[in-house]
N, C-alpha and C positions, 0 to 999 in steps of 0.2 A: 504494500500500500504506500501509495506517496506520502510524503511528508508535506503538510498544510505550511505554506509558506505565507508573512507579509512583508509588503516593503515600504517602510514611511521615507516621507520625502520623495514618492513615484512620481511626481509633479515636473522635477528636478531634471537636470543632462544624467548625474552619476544614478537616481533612481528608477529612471527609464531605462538605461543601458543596464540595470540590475535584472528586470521585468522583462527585456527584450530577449537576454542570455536565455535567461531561466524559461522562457517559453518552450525551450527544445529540451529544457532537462527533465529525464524520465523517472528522476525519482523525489524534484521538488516542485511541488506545485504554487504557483500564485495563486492566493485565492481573495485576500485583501492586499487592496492600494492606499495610501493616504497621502492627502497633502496638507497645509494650511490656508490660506487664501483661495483656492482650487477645489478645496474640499464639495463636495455636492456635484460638481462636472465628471463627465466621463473623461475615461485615460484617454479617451480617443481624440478629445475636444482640446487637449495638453500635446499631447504625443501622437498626432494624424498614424505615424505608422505604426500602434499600436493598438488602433483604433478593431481591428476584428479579435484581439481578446474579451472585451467585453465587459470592459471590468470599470467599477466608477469608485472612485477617489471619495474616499471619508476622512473625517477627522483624526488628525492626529493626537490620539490619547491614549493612555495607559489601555481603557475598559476597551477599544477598539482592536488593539494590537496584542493581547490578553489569548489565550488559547489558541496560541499557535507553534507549531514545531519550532521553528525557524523563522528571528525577523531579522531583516537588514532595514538597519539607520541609515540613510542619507540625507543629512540633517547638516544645518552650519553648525560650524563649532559653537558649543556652549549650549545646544540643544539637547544633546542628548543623552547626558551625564548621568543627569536624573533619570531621567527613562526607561535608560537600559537597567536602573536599578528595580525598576517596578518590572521590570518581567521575568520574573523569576522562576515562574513554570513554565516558559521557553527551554527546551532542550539546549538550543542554541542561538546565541543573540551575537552579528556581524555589525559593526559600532565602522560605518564606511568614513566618519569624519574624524577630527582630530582630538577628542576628546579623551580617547583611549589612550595613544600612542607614545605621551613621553612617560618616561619614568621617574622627570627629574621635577619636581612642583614650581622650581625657582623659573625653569626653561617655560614652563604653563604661562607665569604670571609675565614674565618675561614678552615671550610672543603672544600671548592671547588674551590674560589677563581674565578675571572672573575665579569659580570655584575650580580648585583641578579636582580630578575623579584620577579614581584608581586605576593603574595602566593595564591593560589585558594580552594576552597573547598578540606577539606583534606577527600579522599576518603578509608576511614575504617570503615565501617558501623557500627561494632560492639564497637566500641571505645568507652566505659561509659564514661560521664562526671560528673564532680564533682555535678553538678543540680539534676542527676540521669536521665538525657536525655542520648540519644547515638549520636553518629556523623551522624549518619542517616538521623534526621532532616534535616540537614543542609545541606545534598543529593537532598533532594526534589525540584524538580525543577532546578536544579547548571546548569549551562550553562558553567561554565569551572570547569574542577577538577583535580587533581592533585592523582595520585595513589599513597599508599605507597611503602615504600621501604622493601625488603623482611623479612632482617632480624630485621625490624622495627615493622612487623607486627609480627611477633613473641615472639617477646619479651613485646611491649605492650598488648599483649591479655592476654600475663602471668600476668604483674605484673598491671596492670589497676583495676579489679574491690576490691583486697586489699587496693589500694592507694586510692580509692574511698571509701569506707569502714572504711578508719582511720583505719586498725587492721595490718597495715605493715610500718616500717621506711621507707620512702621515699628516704632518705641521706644512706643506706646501703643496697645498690640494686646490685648482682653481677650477671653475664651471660655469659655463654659458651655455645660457638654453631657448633655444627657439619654439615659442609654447603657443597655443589656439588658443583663442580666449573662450573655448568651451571649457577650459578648468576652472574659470573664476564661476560658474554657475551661472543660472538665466536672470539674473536679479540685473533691470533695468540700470544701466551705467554709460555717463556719457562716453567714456573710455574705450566704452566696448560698440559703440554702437558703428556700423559697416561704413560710416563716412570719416568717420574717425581713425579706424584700422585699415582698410584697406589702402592698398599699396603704400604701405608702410612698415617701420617696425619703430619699436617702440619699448627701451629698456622701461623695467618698473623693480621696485623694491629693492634698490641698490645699498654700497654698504652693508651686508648680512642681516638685512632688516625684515625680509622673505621669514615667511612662518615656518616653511621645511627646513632651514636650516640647524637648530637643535635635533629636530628627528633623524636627520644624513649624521650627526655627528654622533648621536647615539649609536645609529646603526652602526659605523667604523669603530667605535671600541668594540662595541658586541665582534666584529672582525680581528679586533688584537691590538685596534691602536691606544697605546696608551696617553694620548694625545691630538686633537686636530683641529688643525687651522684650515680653514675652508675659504676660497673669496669664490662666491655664489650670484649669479647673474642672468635673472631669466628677461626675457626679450620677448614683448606680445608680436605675432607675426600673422600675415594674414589667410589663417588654413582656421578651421572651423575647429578641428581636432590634431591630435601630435605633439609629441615633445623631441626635440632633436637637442641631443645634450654634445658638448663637445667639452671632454674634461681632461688635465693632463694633471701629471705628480711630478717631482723631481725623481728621478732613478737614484737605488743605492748605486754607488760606484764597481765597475766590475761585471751589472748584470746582463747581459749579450739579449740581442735582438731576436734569436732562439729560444732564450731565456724565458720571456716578457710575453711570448707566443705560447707558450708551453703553458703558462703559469693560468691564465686564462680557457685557451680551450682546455684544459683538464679539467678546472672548477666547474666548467657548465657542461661536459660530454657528456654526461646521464640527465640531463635537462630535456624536457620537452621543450618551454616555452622559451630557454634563453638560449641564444645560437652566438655561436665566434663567425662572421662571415667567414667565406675564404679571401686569401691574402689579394687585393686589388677592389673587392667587390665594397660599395660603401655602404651603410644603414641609412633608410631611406624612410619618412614614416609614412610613406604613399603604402609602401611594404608593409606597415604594419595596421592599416585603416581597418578598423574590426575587427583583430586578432589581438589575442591573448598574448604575443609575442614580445618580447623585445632583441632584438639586432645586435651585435656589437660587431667595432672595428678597432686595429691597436696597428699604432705606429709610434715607432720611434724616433725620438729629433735627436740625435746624437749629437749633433753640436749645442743643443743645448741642454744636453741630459738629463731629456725629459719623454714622457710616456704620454702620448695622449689615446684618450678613448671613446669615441665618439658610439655615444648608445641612441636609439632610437625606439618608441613604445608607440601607442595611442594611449593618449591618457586617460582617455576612458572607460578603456578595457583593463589591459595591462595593468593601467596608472590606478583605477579605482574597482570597478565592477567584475571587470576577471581576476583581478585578484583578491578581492571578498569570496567568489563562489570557487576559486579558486582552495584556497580556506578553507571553505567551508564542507567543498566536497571530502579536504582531508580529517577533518574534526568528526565528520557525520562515518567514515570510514566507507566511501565509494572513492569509484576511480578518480583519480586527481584530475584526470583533462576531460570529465565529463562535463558536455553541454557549452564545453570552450573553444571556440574556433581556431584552430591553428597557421590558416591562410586566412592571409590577409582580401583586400578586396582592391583589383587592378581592372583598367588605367587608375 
């Protein structure tokens, strides 16, 4: 029998692409959607291509979301703290915003500021840690978990299995990322709006002032570093969806161009969703448009002794909604790549 699923915040870019996955998965059913403002409209009348599930958007409350297997939050931060506390007879509860994810309360109030909540399983399967386990483990079985955040996941899949490896400075970590303004959510902003962004780009949150940046640094000790300095720079660009990260480290001295290749594809060879290009090929996030995937590519600048690694995801998927059900398929103990598309969608 399937499992009764809900998804609040289905109103939402990351709660639609929860609803849309989950459509094809045979053993989670959607059966409630919620939003706030939206509440009372069909999903169809929010999300047109979701419009032949049939499903119409109620309020977002504890009594609504209450007796269900499985619910995913996709909620803004500071929503859902409380929430995920009142569901308690949820088998499993996926926390897709940021309220779960840091472990440090100083980093909360820091970037986000309000109450911190208790951090849950952090859900990035592929996350090396410094042991040479993956985050996966710790998937197994989780009764709450906490998704990453998009442009967290991108950045830690680059720079993770070098910092694990010891063959990359941890303290001289830079990143620039080419992002769609489908991550900031559909909340009306002049910023976002198509005369604004298009043919354009457009740095935002400079100076390490970006909310991911405590969660990538958490992630890299979970990896081995015992220390990291990050300079983090995402760039709105005009694609509707994708993150194209381009990150480099300083190299330890000594470590060869074989080295640095090796170090890599080994970390992700039993990977489904995370691939080392081949050598010439570049990560593209046209590649990755509706898949569950993320890309990478590694080159070395030897004259200046340094590593870069260009990853590439859909933040959508990847970044938030595949890897919640991602997660979650491993917590509920089904296949890990069910109901997750592994090709992308071309041109």
């Amino acid at each position: 029998m399937s499992l009764r699923v809900a998804v609040a915040g289905a109103s939402g870019y990351a709660g639609g692409e929860i609803v849309r996955l989950l459509a094809s998965h045979p053993e989670l059913d959607v059966v409630t959607v919620t939003a706030h403002k939206n509440a009372g409209h069909s999903l169809g009348a929010v999300h047109p291509h979701l419009a032949p599930l049939g499903l119409t958007l109620q309020a977002t409350t504890p009594e609504v979301l209450a007796g269900h297997d499985v619910v995913f939050l996709a909620l803004p931060h500071g929503a859902s703290g409380a929430l995920g506390e009142a569901l308690a007879d949820s088998r499993l509860v996926v926390d897709c915003g940021a309220d779960r994810r840091l472990t440090d309360s100083t980093d909360w109030t820091d970037y986000y500021g309000g109450d911190f909540s208790e951090p849950w399983a952090y859900g990035l399967p592929e996350l090396v840690h410094a042991d040479g386990s993956t985050q996966r483990e710790l998937l197994e079985g989780a009764a709450r978990i906490a998704a990453p955040g998009c442009n967290a996941s991108a950045v830690t899949l680059a720079f993770a299995p070098g910092i694990r490896a010891g063959i990359i400075d941890p303290t001289d970590l830079v990143s620039v990322l080419a992002v769609g303004p489908s991550g900031a959510g559909k909340s009306l902003r002049e910023d976002l709006l198509a005369s604004e962004i298009l043919g354009s780009a457009s740095p935002y949150a400079l100076g390490g002032t970006h909310r991911h940046n405590p969660e990538i640094r958490q992630n890299l000790r979970v990896a081995g570093a015992l220390s990291v300095r990050l300079s983090f720079t995402p760039t709105l660009v005009p694609m509707s969806r994708g993150i194209l990260a381009t990150n480099s480290a300083s190299l330890v001295e000594g470590v060869s161009v074989a080295d640095v290749r090796a170090v890599w594809a080994d970390a992700y060879s039993s990977e489904t969703f995370v691939r080392v290009l081949p050598e010439g090929q570049m990560p593209r996030t046209a590649d990755t448009l509706g898949a569950n995937t993320a890309l990478l590519q590694l080159a070395v600048d030897e004259r200046a002794g340094r590593v870069v690694i260009v990853s590439a995801i859909d933040n959508l998927v990847k970044g938030t909604a595949g890897a919640a059900i991602q997660s979650a398929n491993i917590a509920l103990g089904l296949p890990e790549a069910m109901a997750l598309p592994l090709l992308g969608v071309a041109p």
